[in-house]
C-alpha positions in Angstrom: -51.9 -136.2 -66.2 -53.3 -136.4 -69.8 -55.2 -132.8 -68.9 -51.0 -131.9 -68.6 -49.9 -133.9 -71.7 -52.2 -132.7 -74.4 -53.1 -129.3 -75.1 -56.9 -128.0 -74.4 -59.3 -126.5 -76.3 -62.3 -124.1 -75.4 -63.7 -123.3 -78.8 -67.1 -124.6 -79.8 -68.0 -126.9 -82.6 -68.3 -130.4 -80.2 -68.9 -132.4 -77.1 -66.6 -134.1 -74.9 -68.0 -138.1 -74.9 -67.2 -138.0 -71.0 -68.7 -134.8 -69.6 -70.6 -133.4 -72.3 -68.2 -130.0 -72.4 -68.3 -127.7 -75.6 -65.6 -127.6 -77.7 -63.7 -127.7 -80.7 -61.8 -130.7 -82.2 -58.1 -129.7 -84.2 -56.3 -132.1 -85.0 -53.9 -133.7 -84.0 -54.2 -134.5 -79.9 -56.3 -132.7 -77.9 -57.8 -133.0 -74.2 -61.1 -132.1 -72.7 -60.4 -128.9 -70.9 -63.0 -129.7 -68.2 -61.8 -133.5 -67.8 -59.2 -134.6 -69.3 -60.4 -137.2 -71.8 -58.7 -138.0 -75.2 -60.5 -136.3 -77.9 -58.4 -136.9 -80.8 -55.7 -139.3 -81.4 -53.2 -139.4 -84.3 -50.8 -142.1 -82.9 -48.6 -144.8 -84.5 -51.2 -147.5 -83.2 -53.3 -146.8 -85.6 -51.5 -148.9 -87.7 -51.6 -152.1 -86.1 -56.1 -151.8 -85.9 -55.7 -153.8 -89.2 -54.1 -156.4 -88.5 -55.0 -156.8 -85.2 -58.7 -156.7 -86.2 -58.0 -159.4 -89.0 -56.8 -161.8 -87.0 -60.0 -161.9 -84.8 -61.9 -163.2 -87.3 -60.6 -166.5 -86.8 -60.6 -166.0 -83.6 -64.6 -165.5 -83.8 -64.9 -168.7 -85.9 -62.9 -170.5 -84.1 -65.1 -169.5 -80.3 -68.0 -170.6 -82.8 -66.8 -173.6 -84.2 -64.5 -175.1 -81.8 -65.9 -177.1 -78.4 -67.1 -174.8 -75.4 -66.9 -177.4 -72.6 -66.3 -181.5 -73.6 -68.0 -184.3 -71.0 -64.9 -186.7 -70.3 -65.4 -190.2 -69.7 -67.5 -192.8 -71.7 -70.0 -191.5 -73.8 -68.6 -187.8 -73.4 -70.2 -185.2 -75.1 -69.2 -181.6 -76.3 -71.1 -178.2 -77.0 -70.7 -175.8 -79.4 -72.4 -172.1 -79.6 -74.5 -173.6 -82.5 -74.7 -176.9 -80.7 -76.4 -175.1 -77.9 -78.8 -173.0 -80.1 -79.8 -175.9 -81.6 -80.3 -178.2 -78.6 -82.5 -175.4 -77.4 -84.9 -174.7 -80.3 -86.2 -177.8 -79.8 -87.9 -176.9 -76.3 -87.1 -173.1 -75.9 -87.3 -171.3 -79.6 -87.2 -167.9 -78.1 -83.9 -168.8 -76.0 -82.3 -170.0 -78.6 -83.1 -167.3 -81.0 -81.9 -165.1 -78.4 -78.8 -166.8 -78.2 -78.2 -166.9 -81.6 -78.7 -163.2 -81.8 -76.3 -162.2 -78.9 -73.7 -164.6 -79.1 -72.9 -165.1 -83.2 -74.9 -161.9 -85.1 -74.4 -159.2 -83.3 -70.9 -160.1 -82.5 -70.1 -160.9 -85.9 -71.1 -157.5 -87.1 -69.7 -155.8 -84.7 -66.5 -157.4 -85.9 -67.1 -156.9 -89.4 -67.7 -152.9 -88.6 -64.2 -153.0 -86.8 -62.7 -154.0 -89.7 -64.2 -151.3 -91.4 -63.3 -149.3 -89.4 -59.4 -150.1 -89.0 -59.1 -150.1 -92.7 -61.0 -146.7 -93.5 -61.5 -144.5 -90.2 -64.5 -142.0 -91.0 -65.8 -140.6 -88.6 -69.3 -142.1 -89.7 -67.7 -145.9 -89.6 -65.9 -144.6 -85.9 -69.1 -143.7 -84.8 -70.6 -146.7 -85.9 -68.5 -148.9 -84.0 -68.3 -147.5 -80.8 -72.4 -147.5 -81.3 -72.4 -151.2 -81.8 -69.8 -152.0 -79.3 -71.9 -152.4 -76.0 -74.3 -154.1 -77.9 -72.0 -156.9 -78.3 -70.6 -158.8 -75.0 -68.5 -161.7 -75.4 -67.3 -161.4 -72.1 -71.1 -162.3 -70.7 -71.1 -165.0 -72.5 -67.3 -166.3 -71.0 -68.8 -165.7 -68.0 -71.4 -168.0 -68.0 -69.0 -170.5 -69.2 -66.8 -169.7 -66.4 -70.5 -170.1 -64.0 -71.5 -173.2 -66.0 -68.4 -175.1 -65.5 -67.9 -174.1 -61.6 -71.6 -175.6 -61.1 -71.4 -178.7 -63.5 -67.6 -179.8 -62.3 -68.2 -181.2 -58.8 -71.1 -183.4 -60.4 -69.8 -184.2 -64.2 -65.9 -184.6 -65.1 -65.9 -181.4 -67.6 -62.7 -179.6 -69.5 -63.3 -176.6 -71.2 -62.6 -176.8 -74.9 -60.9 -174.9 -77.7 -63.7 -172.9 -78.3 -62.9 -171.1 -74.7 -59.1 -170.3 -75.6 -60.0 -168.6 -78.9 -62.6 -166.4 -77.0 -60.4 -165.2 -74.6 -57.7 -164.5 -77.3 -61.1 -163.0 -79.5 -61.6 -160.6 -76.6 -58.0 -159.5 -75.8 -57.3 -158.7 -79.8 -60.2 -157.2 -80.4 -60.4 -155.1 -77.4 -56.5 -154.3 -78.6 -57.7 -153.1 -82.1 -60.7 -151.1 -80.9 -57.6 -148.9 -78.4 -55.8 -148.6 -81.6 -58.6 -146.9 -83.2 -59.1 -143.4 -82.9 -61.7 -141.6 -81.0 -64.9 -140.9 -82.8 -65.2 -137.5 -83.7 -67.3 -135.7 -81.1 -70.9 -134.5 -81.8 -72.9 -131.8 -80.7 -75.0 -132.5 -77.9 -78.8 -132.3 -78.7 -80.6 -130.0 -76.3 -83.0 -133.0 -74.6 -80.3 -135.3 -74.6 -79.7 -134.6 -70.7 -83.5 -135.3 -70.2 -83.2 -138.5 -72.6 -80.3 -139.5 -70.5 -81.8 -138.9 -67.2 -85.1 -141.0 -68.1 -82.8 -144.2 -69.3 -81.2 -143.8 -66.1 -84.4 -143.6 -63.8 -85.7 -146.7 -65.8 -82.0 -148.6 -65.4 -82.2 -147.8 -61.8 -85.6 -148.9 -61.1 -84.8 -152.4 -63.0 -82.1 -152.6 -61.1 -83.7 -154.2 -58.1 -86.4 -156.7 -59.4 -83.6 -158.2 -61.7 -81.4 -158.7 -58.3 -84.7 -160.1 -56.3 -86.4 -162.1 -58.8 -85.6 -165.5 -60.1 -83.5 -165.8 -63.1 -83.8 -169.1 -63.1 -86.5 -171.9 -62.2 -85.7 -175.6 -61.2 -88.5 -177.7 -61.7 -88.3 -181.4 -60.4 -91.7 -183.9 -60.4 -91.8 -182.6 -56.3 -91.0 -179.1 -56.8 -90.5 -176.0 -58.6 -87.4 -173.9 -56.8 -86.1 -170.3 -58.1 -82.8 -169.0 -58.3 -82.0 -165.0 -58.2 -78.4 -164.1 -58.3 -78.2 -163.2 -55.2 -79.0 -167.1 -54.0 -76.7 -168.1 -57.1 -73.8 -166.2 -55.1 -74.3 -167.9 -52.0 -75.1 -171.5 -53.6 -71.7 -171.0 -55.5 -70.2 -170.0 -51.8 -71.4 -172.8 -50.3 -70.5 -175.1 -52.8 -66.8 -174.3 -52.1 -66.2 -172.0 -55.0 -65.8 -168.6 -53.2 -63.5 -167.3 -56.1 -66.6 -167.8 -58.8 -69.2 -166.5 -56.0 -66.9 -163.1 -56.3 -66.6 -163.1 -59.3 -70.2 -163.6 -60.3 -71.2 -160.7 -57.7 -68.7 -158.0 -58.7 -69.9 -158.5 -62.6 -73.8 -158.8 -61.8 -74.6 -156.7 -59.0 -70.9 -154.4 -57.9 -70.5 -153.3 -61.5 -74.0 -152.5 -62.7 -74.4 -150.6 -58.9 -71.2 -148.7 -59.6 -72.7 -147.6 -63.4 -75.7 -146.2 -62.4 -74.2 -144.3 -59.4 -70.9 -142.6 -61.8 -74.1 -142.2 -64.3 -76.2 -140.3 -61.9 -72.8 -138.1 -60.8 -72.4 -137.0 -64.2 -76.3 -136.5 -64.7 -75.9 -134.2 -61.7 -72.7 -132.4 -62.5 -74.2 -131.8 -66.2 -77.2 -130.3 -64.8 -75.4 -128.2 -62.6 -73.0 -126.7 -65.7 -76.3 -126.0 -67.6 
């Protein structure tokens, strides 16, 4: 349908971000003549980025500063994303550090880039933020909220916080700003970027399995030491009557990453094909 909507273009000078076709970019709206994909955008969204992108940064502070989860009862106790960086660099440094880095810095700069972005759209500042985007996933960390608090609930009476509400709403208005951006302009394809992409694939593939078989976690008790892969995590959550959260859990860390690779490898094979 959007193939039908927008009008193609054959002539060279870019590459679709989807299939990799040749082509030129006009302005104004234009389509991927092989499939379909928005290439340019000059819509009256683009308007709202802005604001919409401004009022996530309160949003962000807010997810920082604000309780993730709060103990009820006597002598309850709450976290924080800083709380729990800080209650682990006392045993785990490196944990922490890498919490630190995934769940404030990166996503803070990737927020300061999409305001950036919504207030001066270059293509270099387009680019940029479409670059750091994957690189910064607040919904992993909601998820292990969501995993955290399915466990903890039947043993501990637990209520999520603040801090949870203002990331969801972090994630649903800055996921709306980044669609009222336009499209980064499209680039030329290097000539080994097929062989580049093909060898990150083999290598995702192949990691694939031993981060589905081995432990991801280790329990150790003064009897015991007991890992847990996700696989097990999936079935303990089953058993533990929270079928919902077992789904859930299995679609995002084993369904998902499956289906990736595979529509990866379908383009790597329909690319090869075309060359």
């Amino acid at each position: 349908m959007l193939a039908l909507a927008l009008p193609a273009v054959r002539r060279r000078g870019g590459t679709c971000p989807d299939c990799g076709a040749v082509q030129e970019l006009p302005a104004g709206r234009a389509a991927c003549f092989r499939c379909g994909a928005l290439l340019a955008s000059v819509g009256s969204n683009r308007a709202l980025a802005l604001p919409l992108a401004l009022a996530a940064v309160p949003l962000f502070f807010g997810a920082q500063a604000f309780p993730l989860l709060r103990l009820e009862g006597a002598g309850g106790a709450e976290t924080t994303v800083f709380g729990a960086v800080l209650a682990l660099q006392r045993q785990q440094p490196a944990l922490a550090a890498l919490v630190l880095v995934t769940a404030v810095l990166v996503p803070l700069g990737r927020l300061a880039v999409l305001c950036a972005a919504a207030a001066a759209p270059t293509a270099r500042l387009l680019r940029l933020e479409a670059l750091a985007r994957p690189w910064a996933q607040l919904e992993i960390l909601l998820l292990g909220l969501v995993v955290a608090f399915g466990k903890l609930a039947g043993v501990f009476p637990m209520a999520p916080g603040p801090g949870v509400g203002c990331l969801l709403a972090l994630l649903v208005v800055e996921g709306a700003a980044h669609r009222c951006l336009p499209p980064p302009p499209p680039r030329l394809a290097s000539p080994s970027s097929l062989r580049r992409t093909t060898a990150f694939l083999l290598a995702a593939a192949l990691l694939f399995v031993p981060a589905n078989l081995l432990p991801v976690m280790t329990t150790r008790t003064l009897l015991r030491a007991h890992g847990d892969t996700i696989a097990s995590g999936v079935v303990a959550l089953w058993r533990a009557g929270s079928p919902a959260l077992a789904v859930l859990v299995f679609a995002a860390s084993i369904v998902v990453p499956a289906l990736k690779i595979l529509s990866l490898s379908l383009l790597v094979v329909t690319a090869s094909a075309d060359g």
